[in-house]
N, C-alpha and C positions, 0 to 999 in steps of 0.2 A: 526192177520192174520197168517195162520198157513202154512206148505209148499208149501200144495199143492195150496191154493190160493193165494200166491206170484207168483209161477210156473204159474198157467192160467195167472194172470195177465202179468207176464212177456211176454210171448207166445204170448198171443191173444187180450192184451189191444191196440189195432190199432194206438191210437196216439202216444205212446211210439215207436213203430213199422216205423212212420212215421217222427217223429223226428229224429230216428237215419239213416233212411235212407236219409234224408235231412243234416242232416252234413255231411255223410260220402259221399254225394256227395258234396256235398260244399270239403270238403279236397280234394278228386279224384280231384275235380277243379283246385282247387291252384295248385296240382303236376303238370297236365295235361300242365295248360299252361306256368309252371315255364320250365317245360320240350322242350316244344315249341321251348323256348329263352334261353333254356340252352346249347342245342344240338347242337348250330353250334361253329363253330369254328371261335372265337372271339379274339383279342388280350389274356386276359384271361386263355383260352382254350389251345391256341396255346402255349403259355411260360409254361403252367402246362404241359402239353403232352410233351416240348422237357424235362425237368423237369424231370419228371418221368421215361422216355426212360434213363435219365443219373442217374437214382437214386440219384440225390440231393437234400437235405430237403422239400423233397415231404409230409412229415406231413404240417412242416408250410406255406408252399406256399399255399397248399389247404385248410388248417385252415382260412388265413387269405383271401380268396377267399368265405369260406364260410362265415366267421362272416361279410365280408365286405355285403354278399348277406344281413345277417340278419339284419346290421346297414340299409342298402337303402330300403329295402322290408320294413322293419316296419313302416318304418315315410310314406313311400309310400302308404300303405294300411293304412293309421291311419288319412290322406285326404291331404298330401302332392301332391301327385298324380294325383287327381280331382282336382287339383289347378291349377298343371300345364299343365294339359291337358284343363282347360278352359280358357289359355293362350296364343292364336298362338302366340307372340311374342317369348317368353320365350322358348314354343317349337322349333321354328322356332331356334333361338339361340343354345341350345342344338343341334338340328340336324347338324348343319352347323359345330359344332366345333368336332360333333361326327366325321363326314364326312374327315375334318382336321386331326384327329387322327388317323382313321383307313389309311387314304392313308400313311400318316407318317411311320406309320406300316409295311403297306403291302409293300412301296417302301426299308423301312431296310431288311426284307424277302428276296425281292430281289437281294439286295447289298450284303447280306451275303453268297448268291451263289456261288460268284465270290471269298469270302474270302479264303485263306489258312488256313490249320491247320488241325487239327484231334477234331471233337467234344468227341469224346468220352475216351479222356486220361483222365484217374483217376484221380482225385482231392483228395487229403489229404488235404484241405486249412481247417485254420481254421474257428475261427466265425466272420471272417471279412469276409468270402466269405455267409456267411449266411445274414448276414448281409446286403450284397450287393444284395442277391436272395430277400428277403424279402423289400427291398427298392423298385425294379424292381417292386416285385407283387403288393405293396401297389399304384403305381403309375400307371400301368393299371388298377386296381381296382376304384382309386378316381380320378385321372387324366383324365379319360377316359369320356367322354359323353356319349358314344355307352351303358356303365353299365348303365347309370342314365335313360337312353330312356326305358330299359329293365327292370328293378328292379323299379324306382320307377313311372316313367307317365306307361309303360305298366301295369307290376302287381300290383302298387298302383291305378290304376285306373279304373280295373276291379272289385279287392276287396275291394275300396274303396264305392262301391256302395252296400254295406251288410251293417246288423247291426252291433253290435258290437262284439255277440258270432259268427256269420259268418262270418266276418272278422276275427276274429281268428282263425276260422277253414281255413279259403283260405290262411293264413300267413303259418300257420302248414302245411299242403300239400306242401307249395311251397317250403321252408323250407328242410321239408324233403328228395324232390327231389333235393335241392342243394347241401346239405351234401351229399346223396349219389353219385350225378355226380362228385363234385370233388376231393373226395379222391377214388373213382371206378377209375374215369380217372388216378389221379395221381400215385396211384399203379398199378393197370392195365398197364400203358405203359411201365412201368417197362417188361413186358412180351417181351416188343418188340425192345427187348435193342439186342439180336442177330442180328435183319434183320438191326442193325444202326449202325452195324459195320464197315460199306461204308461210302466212303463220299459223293458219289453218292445217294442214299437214304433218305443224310441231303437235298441235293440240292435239290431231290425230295418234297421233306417234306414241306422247305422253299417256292418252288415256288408253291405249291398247299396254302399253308397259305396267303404269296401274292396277289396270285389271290381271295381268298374269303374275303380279306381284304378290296379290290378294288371293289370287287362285293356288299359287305355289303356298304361303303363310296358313290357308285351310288347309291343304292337303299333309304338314307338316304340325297342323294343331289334330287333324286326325290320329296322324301317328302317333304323338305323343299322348292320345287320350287311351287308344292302346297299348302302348306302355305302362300306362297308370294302372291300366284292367291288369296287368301281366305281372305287373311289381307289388301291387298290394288284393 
């Protein structure tokens, strides 16, 4: 085959044409709806953004934010996910403790309103205070139910219903959209480390996390009351 009939082939072989536009939306998929469940402001979200606003080990916090997304998405999309979504109990469980968690959350948000102190005094600590950040991160990450509703019954159980190269195409999308949400956020808030000069600002900050803490914990006690209607 010589160039120029590589080139037609290339151009105008239509099933070639049709494949790639079928993966390439398959990925646009994974992003789309990792983006969905990525975007709100989740315990998570919350502790990377105050994080970032203070410029503290905002690489590993988001690192271990992304590889956690990678560990839960994978096994989630690989039919952990369809398992547990053909589980009311299971689910019903995870909801109720998601529920637990976030109120848990959103009522500390609130408590630290009232706290003294200045968030934003420079820290020189060493890596016993990284140490410490990265315990926090790793325990909203796997601690948390609200991640496992999200990463694996959500996106494992949308991309669990692909084969196996479309499931890896929906893995990759979602993926990609992780990686870049949490280190975008985690530097990004960095920009906003001026207006959090205040401690008026924090309080702001805290009791808007609060309330969407509160709001995600009902919406997640909803579910699982239909659930209850569904199971018994």
């Amino acid at each position: 085959m010589n160039y120029t009939e590589f080139l037609q082939n290339f151009l105008y072989n239509r099933p070639l044409v049709i494949d790639f536009e079928e993966k390439m939306s398959t990925f646009i998929q994974g992003f789309i709806v990792c983006f969905g469940l990525i975007v709100s402001i989740g315990a998570q979200n919350a502790f990377l953004l105050k994080q970032g606003i203070l410029k503290q080990h905002v690489f590993w916090i988001a690192l271990v934010c992304f590889l956690g997304d990678v560990f839960l998405m994978t096994i989630g999309v690989l039919g952990l996910g369809t398992l547990i979504s053909e589980l009311p109990i299971l689910s019903l469980i995870i909801s109720l403790l998601g529920a637990i968690f976030l109120l848990a959350y959103g009522s500390r948000s609130f408590i630290s309103i009232f706290k003294s102190g200045d968030y934003l005094v420079a820290s020189g600590e060493n890596a016993k205070s990284l140490k410490k950040a990265l315990m926090v991160t790793f325990a909203i990450t796997f601690l948390n139910p609200h991640v496992y509703i999200d990463t694996i019954v959500i996106v494992g159980s949308i991309g669990g219903k692909l084969d196996f190269d479309g499931k890896m195409l929906f893995l990759a999308g979602a993926l990609v959209c992780s990686f870049l949400w949490f280190f975008g956020v985690g530097y990004g808030a960095g920009l906003l480390s001026p207006y959090f000069a205040k401690r008026r600002t924090w309080q702001i900050l805290d009791a808007i996390t609060g309330l969407i803490m509160y709001f995600i914990a009902f919406s997640l006690l909803i579910y699982a009351y239909r659930l209850i209607q569904q199971i018994f």
